[in-house]
GUFI-465535 format. One line per 2 residues: number of its first residue (from 1); for each residue x, y, z of C-alpha. Coordinates in steps of 0.2 Angstrom, whole numbers, plus 5000, padded with zeros to 4 digits. Example, Ala and Ser with C-alpha at 12.3 -4.5 7.8 and 13.67 -1.06 7.14 Angstrom:
% residues 2
1 = 5062/4978/5039; 5068/4995/5036
***
This chain:
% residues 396
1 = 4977/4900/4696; 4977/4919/4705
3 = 4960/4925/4705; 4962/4947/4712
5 = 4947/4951/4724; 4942/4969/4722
7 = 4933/4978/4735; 4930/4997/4728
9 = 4921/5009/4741; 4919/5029/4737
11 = 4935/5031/4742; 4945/5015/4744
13 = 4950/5000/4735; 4953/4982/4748
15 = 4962/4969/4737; 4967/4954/4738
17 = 4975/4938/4727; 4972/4920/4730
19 = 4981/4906/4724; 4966/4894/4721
21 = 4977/4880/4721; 4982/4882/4740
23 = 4969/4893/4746; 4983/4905/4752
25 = 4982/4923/4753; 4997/4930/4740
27 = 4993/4947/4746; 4981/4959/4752
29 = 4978/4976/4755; 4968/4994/4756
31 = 4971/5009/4746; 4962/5024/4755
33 = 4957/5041/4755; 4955/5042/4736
35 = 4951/5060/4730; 4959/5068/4745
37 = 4973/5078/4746; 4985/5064/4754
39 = 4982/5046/4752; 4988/5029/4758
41 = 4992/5012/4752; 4996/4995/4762
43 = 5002/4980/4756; 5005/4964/4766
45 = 5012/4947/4760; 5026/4941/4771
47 = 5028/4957/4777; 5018/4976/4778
49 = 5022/4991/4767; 5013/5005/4770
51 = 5015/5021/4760; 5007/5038/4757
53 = 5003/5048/4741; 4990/5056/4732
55 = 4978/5044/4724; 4965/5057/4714
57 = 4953/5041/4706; 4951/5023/4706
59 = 4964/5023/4693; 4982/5027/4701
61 = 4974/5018/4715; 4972/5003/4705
63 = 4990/5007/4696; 4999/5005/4712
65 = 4991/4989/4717; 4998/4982/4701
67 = 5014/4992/4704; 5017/4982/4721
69 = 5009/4964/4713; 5021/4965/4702
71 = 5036/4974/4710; 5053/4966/4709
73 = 5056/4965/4728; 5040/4965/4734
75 = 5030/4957/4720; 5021/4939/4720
77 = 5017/4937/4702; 5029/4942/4687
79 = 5014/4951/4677; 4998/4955/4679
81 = 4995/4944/4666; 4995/4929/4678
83 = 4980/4936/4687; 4967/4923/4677
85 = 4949/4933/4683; 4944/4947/4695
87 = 4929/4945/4708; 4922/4958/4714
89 = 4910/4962/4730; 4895/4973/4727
91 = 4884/4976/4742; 4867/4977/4735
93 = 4860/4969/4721; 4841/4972/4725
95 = 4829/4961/4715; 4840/4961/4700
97 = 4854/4948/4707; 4851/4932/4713
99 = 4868/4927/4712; 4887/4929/4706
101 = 4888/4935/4687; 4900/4939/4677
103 = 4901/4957/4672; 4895/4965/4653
105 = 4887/4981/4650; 4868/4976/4656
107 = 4877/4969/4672; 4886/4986/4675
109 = 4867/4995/4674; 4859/4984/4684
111 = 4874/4990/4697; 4868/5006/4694
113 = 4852/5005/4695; 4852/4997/4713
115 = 4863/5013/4720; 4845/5021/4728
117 = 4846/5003/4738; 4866/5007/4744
119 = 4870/5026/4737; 4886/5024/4748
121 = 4894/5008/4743; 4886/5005/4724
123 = 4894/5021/4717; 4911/5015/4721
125 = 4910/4998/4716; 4905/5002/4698
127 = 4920/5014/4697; 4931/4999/4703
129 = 4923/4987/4688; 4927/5002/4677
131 = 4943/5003/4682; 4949/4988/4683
133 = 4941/4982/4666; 4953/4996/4658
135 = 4968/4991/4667; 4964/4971/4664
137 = 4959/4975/4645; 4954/4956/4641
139 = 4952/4948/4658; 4934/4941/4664
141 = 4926/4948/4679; 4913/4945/4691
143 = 4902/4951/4702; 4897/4944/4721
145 = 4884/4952/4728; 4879/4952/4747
147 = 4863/4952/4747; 4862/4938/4736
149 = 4863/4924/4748; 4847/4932/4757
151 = 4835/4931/4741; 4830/4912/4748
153 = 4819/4922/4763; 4801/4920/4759
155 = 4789/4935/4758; 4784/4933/4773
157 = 4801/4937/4781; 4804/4951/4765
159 = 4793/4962/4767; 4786/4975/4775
161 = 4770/4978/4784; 4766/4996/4772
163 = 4756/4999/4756; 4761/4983/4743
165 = 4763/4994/4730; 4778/5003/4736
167 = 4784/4986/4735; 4778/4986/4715
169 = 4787/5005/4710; 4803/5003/4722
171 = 4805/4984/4728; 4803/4994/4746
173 = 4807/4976/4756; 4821/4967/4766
175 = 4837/4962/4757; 4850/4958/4772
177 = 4868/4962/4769; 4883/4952/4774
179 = 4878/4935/4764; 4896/4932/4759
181 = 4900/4929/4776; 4884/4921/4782
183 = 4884/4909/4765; 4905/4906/4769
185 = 4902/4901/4788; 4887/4893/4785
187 = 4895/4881/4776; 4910/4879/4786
189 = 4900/4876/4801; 4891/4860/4794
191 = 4909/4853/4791; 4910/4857/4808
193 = 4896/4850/4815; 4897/4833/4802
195 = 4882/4836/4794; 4877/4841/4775
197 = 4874/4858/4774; 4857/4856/4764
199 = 4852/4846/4783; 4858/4861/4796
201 = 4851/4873/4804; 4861/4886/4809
203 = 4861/4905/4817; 4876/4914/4810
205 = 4882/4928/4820; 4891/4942/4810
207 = 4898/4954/4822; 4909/4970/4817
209 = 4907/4989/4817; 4892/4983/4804
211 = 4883/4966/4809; 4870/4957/4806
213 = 4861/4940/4810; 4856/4927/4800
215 = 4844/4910/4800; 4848/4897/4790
217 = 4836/4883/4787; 4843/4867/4778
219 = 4857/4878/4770; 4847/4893/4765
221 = 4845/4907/4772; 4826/4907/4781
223 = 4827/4927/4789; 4842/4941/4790
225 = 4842/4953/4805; 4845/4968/4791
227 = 4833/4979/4780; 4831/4987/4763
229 = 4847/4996/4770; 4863/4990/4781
231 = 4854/5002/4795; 4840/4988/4804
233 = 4843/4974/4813; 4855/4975/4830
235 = 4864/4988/4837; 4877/4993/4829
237 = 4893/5002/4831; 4887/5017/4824
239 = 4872/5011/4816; 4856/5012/4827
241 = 4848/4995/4820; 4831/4992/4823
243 = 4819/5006/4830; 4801/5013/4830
245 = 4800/5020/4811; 4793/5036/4821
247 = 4806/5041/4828; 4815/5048/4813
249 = 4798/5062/4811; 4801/5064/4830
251 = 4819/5071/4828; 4815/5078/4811
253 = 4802/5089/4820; 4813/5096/4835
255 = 4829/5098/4829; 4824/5103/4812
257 = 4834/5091/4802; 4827/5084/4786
259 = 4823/5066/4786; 4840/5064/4776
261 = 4850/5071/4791; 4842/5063/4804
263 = 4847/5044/4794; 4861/5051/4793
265 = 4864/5052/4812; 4857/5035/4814
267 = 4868/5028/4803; 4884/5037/4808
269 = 4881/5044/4827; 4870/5030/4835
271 = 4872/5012/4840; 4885/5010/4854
273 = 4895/5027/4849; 4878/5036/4853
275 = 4876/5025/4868; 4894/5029/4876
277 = 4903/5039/4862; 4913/5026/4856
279 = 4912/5010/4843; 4930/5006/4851
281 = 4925/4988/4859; 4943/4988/4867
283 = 4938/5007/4876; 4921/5002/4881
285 = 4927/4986/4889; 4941/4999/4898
287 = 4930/5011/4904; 4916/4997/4909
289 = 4931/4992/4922; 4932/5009/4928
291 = 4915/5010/4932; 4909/5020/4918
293 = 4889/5017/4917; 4885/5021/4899
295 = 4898/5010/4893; 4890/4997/4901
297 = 4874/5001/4895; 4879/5002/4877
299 = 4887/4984/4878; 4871/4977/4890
301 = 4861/4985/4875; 4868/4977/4860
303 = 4872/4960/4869; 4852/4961/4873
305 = 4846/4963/4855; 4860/4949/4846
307 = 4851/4939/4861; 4835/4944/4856
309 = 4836/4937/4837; 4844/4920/4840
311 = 4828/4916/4851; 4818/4921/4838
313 = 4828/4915/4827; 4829/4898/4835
315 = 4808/4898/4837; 4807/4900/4818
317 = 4821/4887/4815; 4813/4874/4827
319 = 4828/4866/4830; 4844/4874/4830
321 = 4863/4863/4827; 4873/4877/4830
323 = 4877/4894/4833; 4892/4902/4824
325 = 4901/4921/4828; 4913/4928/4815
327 = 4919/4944/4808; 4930/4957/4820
329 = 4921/4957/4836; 4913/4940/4834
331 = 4931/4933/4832; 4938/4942/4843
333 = 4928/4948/4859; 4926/4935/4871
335 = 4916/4946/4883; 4905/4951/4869
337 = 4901/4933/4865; 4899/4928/4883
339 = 4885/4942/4887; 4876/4936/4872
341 = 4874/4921/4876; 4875/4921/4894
343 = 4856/4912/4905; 4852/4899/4889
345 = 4857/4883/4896; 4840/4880/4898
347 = 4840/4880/4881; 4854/4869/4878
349 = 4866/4885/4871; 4882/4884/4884
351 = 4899/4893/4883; 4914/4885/4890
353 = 4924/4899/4898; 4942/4892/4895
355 = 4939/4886/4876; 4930/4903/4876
357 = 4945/4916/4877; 4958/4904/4871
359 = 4951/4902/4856; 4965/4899/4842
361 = 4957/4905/4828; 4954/4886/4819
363 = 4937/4883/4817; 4931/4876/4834
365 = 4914/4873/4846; 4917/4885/4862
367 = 4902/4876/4871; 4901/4863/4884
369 = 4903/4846/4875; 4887/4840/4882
371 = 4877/4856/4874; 4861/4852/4861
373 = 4865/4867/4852; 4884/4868/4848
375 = 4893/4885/4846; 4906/4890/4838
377 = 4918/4903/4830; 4924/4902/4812
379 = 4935/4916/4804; 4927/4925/4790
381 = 4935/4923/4774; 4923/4934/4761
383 = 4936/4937/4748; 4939/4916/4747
385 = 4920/4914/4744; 4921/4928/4731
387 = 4936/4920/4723; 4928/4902/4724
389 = 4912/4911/4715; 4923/4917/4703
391 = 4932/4901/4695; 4911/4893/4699
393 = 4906/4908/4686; 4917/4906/4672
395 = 4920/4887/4673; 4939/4891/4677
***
């Protein structure tokens, strides 16, 4: 059975086909700049093609990812036809989704109707159901939402200290992002760790250009680092994460900007870029060897605040099993993990250095054996979870 993982931005389309049987990644893929004047395609099974051409909607985007699925040459499935179900990811679901669906017409408004909660990511993903419900007349499709895994919080984690009744009109509260990942590595840290899942306490650490932090208690998810929007929480690397709500009416008032303008910057000129202007990690680790302060700051900075919510995190846990880092930076900056974690031996969090930067990307501990809280690093795998939530969905 092939299950095709959709991830339709306002200007992209990530794919990707499973075979469930195996597990195994058939092909995957990005189609971007849709809209714009030149676009481009990858596709990578065995081997990468990458083309550019004009892609003016979803729809020729979408057209040429069936074009190369299918291809004589390049192809890994005859016809479409043997794609069995489409899943998928939505970023925000608000109070309206409390798990995977499968997609009709009320489904589809409720999409809509949450795009105030993510105007720059729900817009796209109901153009990518449209689309690929015309091109896949008859096929069943569903929806994964991220924020979905973080609707176990209590209230008293949820929401915010302001008036309850912007709460009532607009479900002003905390909604996390990320919960694919955190619910995907959750679980594949208590196999890890040989314990149920429903019986772990675990931090997940979800480090890329967007990250978050999560606390799961027992299996579900207890508190997220993220708000209403993918802007709280730690530094980012554009995104400014957690700060004094004041500041945006401070900036507002000197440079003139509307309160629009001045999220906008938070969200696309801040976090390390606006540290050291750059998000690069690989460029801020360079420059931090040349003796470039700022750089040093910006990493000092974000290692500080990841640091600063697994001890919280731990207090409201009260006893931790592990610690887990995943997505691009988590998997793949060793430095970056290090100076997070770095002076908590007291606390029974260790890193071993070698097992540290050798990791060989298998799910595996990189602290001391003798260490009360284990940490590991597990690889990501969002579009299996939104797969495996699929064939769960529709009884596949």
């Amino acid at each position: 059975m092939k299950i095709l993982v959709i991830n339709a931005g306002s200007s992209s389309i990530k794919y990707q086909l499973l075979d469930m049987a195996s597990g195994n990644d058939l092909a995957s893929g990005i189609v971007e700049r849709i809209g714009e004047e030149m676009g481009s395609i990858s596709y990578k099974t065995s081997e990468k093609y990458t083309a550019e051409q004009p892609f003016p909607t979803h729809r020729e985007g979408m057209v040429e990812v069936i074009n190369l699925l299918t291809d004589a040459d390049k192809g890994v499935v005859k016809d479409k036809a043997e794609i069995a179900a489409i899943g998928h990811r939505i970023v925000h679901g608000g109070e309206l989704f409390f798990e995977p669906v499968e997609v009709d017409e009320k489904v589809l408004q409720g999409i809509r109707d949450c795009i105030p909660l993510a105007p720059l990511h729900n817009p796209g993903h109901v153009i990518g159901i449209e689309t690929a419900m015309e091109l896949f007349p008859g096929v069943r499709q569903v929806v994964v939402f991220d924020t979905s895994f973080h609707q176990t919080m209590e209230p008293k984690a949820y929401m915010y200290g302001v008036p309850y009744e912007y709460y009532e009109k607009w479900g002003l509260r905390r909604y996390g992002a990320h919960g694919t990942s955190h619910k995907y590595v959750a679980r594949e840290t208590a196999k890890l760790i040989g314990k149920p899942l429903e019986e772990s306490n675990i931090i997940t650490v979800h480090l890329g250009n967007g990250a978050s932090i999560s606390a799961v208690k027992n299996g579900k998810c207890y508190d997220t680092s993220m708000g209403l929007t993918p802007l709280g929480g730690i530094i980012m690397g554009t995104r400014c994460g957690d700060i004094d709500p004041a500041i945006v009416g401070f900036i507002a008032e000197r440079t003139g900007q509307s309160a629009a303008e001045v999220v906008a910057t938070l969200t696309n000129e801040s976090g390390l870029k606006g540290i050291c202007g750059s998000n690069d990690l690989r460029d801020i680790h360079a420059r931090i060897e040349e003796g470039d302060e700022k750089a040093k700051l910006a990493l000092d900075m974000a290692c500080h605040r990841v640091r600063q919510f697994i001890g919280a995190y731990a207090f409201e846990l009260g006893h931790v099993d592990a610690i887990v880092f995943t997505a691009g930076i988590g998997e793949n900056d060793e430095i970056y993990r290090e100076n997070c974690l770095s002076g908590l031996e007291n606390f029974g969090i260790t890193i071993n250095k070698e097992k540290n930067e050798n990791w060989d990307r298998t799910p595996s501990f990189i602290s001391e054996d003798d260490g009360a809280v284990k940490v590991a690093i597990i690889a990501t795998n969002e579009e299996l979870e939104i797969a495996n939530d699929t064939v769960a969905v529709l009884g596949l």
